[in-house]
Structure formats: structure tokens, C-alpha cells
Backbone as a chain_set.jsonl record, in Angstrom:
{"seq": "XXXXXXXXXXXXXXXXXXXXXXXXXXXXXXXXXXXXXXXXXXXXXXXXXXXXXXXXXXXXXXXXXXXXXXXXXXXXXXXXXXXXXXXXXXXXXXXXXXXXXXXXXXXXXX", "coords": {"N": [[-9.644, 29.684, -39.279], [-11.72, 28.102, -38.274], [-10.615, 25.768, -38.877], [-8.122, 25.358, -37.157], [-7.966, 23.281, -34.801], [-7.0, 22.646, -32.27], [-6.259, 25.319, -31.481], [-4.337, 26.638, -31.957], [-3.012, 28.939, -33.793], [-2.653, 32.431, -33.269], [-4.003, 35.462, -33.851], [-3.67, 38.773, -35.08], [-4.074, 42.056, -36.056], [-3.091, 43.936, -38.929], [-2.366, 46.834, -38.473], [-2.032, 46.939, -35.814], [-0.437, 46.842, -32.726], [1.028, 44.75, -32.037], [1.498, 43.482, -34.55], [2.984, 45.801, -35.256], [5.421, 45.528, -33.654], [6.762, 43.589, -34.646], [6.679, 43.209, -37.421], [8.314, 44.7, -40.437], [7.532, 47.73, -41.719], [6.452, 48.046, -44.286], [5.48, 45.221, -44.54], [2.96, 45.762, -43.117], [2.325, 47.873, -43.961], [0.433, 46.969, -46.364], [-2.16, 46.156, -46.85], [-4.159, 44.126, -48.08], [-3.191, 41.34, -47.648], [-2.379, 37.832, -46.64], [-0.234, 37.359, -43.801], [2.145, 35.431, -42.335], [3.908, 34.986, -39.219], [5.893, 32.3, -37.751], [6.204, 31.433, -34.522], [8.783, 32.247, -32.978], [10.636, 31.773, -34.996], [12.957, 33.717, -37.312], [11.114, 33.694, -39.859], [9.122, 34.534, -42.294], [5.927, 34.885, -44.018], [4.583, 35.207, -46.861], [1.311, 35.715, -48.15], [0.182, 33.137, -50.71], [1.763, 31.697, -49.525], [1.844, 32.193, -46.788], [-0.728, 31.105, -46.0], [-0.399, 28.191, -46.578], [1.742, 27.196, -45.079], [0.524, 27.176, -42.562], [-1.535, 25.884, -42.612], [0.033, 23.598, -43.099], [1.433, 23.891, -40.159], [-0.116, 23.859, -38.217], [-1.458, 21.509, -38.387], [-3.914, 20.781, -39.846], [-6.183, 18.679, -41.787], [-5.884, 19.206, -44.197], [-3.209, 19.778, -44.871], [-1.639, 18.06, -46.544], [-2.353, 18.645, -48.844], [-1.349, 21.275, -48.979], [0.842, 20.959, -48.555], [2.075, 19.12, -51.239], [0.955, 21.673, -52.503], [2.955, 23.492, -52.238], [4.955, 22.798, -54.239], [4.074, 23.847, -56.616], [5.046, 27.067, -58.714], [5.848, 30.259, -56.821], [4.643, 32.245, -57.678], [2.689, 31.672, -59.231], [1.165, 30.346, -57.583], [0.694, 32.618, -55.626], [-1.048, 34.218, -57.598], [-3.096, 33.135, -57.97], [-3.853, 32.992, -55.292], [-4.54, 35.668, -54.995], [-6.591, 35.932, -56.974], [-8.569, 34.49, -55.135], [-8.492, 36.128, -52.95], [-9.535, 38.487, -53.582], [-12.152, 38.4, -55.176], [-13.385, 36.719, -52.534], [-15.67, 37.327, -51.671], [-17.699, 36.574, -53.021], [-17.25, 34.072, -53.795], [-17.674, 32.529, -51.602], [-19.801, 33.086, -50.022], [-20.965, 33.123, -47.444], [-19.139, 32.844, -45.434], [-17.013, 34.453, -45.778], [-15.761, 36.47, -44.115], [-16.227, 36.525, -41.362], [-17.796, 37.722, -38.499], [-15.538, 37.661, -35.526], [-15.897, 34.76, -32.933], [-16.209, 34.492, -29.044], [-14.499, 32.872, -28.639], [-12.442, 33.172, -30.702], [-11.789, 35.872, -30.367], [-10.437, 35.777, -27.926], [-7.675, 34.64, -29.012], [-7.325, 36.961, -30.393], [-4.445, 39.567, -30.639], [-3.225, 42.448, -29.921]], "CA": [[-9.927, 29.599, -37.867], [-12.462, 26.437, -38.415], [-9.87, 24.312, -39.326], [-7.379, 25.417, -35.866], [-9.207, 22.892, -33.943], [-6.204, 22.896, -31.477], [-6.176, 26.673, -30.964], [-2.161, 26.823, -32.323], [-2.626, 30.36, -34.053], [-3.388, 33.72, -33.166], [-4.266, 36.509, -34.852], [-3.568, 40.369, -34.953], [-4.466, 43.42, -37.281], [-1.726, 44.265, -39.497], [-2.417, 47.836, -37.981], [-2.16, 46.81, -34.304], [0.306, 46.953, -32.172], [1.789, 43.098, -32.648], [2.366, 43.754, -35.317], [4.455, 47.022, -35.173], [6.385, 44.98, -32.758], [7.187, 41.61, -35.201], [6.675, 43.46, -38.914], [8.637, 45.79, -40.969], [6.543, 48.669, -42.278], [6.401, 47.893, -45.921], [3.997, 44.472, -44.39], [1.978, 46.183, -42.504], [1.032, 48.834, -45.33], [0.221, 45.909, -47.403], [-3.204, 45.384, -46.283], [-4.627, 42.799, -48.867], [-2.261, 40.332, -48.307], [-1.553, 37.631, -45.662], [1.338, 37.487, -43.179], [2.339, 34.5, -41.511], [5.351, 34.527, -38.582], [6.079, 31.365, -37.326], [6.976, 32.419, -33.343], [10.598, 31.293, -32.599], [11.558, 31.587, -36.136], [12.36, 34.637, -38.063], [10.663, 33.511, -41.028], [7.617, 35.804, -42.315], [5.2, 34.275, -44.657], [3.121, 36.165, -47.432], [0.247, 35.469, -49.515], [-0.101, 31.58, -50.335], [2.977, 30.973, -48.688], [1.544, 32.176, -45.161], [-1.954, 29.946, -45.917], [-0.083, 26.764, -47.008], [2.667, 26.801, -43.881], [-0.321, 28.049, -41.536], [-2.673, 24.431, -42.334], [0.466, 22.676, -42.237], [1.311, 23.605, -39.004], [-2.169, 23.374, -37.529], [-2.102, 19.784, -38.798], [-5.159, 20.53, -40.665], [-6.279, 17.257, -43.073], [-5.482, 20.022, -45.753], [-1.585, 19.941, -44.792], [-0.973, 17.08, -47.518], [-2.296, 19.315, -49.845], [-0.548, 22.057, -48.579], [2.96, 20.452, -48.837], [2.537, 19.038, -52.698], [1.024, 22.602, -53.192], [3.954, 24.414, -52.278], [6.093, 22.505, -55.381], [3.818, 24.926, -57.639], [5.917, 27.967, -58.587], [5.521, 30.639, -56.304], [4.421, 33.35, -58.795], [1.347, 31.113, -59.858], [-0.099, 30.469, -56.522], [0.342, 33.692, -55.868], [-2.043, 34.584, -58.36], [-4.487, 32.388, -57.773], [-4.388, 33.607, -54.068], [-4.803, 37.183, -55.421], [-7.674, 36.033, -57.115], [-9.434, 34.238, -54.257], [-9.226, 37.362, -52.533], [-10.831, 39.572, -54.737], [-13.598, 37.346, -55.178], [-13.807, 35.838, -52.122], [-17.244, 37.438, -50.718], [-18.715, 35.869, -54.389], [-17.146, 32.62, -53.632], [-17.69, 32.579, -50.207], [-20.706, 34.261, -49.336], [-21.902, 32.773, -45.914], [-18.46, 32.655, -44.28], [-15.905, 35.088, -46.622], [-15.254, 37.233, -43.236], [-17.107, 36.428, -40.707], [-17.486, 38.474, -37.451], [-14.666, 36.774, -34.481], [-16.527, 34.752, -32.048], [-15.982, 35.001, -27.735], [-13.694, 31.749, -28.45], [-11.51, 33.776, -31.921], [-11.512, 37.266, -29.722], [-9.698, 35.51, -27.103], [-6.626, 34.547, -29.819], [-6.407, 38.076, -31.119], [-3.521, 40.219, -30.413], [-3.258, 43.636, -29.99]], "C": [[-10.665, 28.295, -37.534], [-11.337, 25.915, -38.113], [-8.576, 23.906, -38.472], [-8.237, 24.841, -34.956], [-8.072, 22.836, -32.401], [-5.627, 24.588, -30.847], [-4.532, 27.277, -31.28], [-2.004, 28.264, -32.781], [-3.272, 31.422, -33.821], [-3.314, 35.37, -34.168], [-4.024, 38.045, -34.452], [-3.503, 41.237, -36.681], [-2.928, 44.022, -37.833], [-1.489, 45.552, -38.726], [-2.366, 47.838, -36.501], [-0.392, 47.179, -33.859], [1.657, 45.732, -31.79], [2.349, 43.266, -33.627], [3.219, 44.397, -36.325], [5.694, 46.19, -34.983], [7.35, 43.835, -33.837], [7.417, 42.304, -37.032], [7.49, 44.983, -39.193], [7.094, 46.713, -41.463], [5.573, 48.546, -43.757], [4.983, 47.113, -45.351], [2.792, 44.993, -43.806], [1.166, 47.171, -43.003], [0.336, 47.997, -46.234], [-1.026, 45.042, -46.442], [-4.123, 44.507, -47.35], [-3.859, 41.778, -48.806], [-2.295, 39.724, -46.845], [-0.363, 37.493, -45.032], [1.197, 36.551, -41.972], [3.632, 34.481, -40.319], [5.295, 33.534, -37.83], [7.097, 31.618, -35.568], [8.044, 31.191, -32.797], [11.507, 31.593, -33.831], [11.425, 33.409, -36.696], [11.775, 35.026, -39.434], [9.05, 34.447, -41.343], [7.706, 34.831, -43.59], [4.354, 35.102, -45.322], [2.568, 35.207, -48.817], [-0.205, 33.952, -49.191], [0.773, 30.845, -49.318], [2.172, 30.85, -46.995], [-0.02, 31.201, -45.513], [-1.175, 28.499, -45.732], [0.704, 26.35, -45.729], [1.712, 27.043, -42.676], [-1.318, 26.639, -41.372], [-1.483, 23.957, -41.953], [1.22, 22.286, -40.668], [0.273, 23.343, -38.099], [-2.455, 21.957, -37.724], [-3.223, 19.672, -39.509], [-4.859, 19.371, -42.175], [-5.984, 18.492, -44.102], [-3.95, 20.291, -45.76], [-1.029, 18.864, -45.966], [-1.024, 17.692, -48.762], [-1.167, 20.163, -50.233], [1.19, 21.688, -49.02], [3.242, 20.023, -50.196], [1.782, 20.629, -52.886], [2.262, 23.739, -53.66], [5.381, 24.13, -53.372], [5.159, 22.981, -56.478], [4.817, 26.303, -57.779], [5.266, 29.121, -57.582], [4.29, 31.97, -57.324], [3.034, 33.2, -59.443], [0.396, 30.931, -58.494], [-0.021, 31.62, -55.772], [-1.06, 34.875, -56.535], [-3.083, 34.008, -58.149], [-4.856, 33.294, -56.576], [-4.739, 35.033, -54.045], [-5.969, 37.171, -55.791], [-8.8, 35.866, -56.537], [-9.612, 35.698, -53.625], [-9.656, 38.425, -52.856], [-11.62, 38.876, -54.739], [-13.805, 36.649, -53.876], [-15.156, 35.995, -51.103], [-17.96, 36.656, -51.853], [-18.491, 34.583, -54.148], [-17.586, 32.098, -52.509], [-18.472, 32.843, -49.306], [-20.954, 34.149, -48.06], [-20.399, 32.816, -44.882], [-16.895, 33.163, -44.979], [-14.967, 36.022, -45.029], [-15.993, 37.524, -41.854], [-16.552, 37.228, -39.006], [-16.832, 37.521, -36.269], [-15.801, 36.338, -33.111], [-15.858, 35.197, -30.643], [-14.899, 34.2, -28.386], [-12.116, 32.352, -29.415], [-10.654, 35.226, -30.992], [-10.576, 36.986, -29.231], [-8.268, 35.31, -27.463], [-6.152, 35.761, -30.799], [-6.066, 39.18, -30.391], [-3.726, 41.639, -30.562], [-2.539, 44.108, -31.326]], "O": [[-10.28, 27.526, -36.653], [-11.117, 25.594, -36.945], [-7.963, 22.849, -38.619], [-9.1, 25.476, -34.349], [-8.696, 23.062, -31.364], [-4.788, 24.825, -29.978], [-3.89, 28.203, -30.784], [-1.053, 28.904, -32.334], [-4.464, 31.48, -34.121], [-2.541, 35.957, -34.925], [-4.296, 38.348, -33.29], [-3.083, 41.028, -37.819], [-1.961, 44.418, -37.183], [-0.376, 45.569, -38.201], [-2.71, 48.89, -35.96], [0.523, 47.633, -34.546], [2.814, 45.904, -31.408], [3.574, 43.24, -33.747], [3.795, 44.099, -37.371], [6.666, 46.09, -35.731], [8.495, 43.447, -33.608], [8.291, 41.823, -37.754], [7.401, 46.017, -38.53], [5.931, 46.311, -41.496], [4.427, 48.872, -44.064], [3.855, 47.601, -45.416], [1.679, 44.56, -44.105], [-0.02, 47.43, -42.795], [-0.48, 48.583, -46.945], [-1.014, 44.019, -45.757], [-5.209, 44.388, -46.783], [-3.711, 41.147, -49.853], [-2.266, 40.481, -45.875], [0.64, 37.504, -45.745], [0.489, 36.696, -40.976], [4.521, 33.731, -40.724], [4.481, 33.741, -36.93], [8.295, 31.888, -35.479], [8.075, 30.011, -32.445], [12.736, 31.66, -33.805], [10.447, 34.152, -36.614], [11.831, 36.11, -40.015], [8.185, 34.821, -40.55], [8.667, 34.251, -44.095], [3.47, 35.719, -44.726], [2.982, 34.531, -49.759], [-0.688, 33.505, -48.151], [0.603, 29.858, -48.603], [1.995, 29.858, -46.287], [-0.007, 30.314, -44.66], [-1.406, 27.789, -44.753], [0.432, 25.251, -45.246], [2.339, 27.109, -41.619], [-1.796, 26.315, -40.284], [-1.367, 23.735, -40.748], [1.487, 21.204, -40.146], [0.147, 22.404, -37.313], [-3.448, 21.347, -37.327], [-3.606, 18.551, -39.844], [-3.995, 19.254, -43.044], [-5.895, 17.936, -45.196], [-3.481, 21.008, -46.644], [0.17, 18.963, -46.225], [-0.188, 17.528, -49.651], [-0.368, 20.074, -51.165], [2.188, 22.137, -49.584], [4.354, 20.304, -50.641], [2.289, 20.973, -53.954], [2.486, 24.424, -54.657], [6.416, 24.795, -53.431], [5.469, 22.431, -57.535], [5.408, 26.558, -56.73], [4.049, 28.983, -57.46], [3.076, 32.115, -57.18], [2.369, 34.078, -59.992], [-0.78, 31.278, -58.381], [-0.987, 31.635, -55.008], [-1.676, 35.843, -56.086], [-4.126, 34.66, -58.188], [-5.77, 34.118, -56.598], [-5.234, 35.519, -53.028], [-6.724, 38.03, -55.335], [-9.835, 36.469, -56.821], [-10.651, 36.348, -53.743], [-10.194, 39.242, -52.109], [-11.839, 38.701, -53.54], [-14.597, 35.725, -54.062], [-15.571, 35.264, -50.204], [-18.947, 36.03, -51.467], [-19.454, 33.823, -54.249], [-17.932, 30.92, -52.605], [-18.223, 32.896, -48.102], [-21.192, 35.199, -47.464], [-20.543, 32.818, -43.659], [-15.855, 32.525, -44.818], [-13.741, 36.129, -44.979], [-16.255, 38.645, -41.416], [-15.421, 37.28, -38.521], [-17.535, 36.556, -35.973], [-16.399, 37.173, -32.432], [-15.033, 36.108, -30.713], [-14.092, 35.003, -28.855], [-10.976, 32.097, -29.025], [-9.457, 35.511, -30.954], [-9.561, 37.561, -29.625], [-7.446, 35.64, -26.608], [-5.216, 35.791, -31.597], [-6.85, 39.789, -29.664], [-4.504, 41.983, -31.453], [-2.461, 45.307, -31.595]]}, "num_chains": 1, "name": "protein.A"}
């Protein structure tokens, strides 16, 4: 959310009502995991995949990364991203999940 300094993505609860509307069932039981849809396209995005296509549309300075990361196999950053989130209140402590400000509220979806 930091790093959307242009306000480009919004957010909704896998359990909401967005995204009933946009997700099969399977994603939306699959609450440890992210889910990226790119609106216009019907491309769905999980795990590292939806992080890595999510900076580089945002333009975030981490999109260069982002684009040589995604010539890792999928299967490995995968894992990694499995591991960040298990760990990521230990790694993370001051800002692992932080409560949505007035400015975040306003970008999430039912």
C-alpha cells in the first residue's frame, strides 16, 4: 500500500463480496495466499506472481526487480513467498499488517 503512491490498486477481502463477483471459489477458500486480477484482463495472479505483477504495475522503483524476478522458476518463489508469510510478523514487526488508514479504507471493496 506504501509503495501505491498513485492510488492504482484496490483492495477487497477474499470473503467479501468483490470477490464472489471476480473469483472462483477454490481462491477465495484459499485464505493465506495472494490474489491479484488485473481489471480488464482475465488474468488472476497468485502468491509471488500477484506481488511481482502488482509493483510492476504500480511503477514502484521495485518493478525492475520485479521483472528479472519473475525469470526465477515459479515453484521457488513460491516458496520463498510461503515463507515470508509465515514469518512475516517476526520479520516485519512494526508494519507486518497494519490497521487500513481513512486514505486505504477508501480503496477497499466490498
Amino acid at each position: 500500500m506504501r509503495r501505491d503512491r498513485s492510488d492504482y490498486l484496490y483492495y477487497a477481502p477474499l470473503q467479501g463480496t468483490t470477490a464472489e463477483a471476480l473469483l472462483p471459489l477454490k481462491l477465495r477458500q484459499a485464505l493465506s495466499t495472494a490474489v491479484y486480477k488485473k481489471i480488464g484482463t482475465p488474468d488472476l495472479y497468485l502468491q509471488s506472481d500477484a506481488v511481482l505483477y502488482a509493483l510492476i504495475d504500480i511503477k514502484s522503483r521495485w518493478r525492475f526487480c520485479a521483472k528479472i524476478a519473475l525469470w526465477i522458476p515459479k515453484g521457488l518463489r513460491d516458496t520463498v513467498y510461503a515463507f515470508i508469510a509465515r514469518h512475516r510478523l517476526k520479520l516485519f514487526p512494526k508494519g507486518a499488517c497494519p490497521l487500513p488508514s481513512e486514505g486505504v479504507r477508501q480503496r477497499m471493496l466490498p
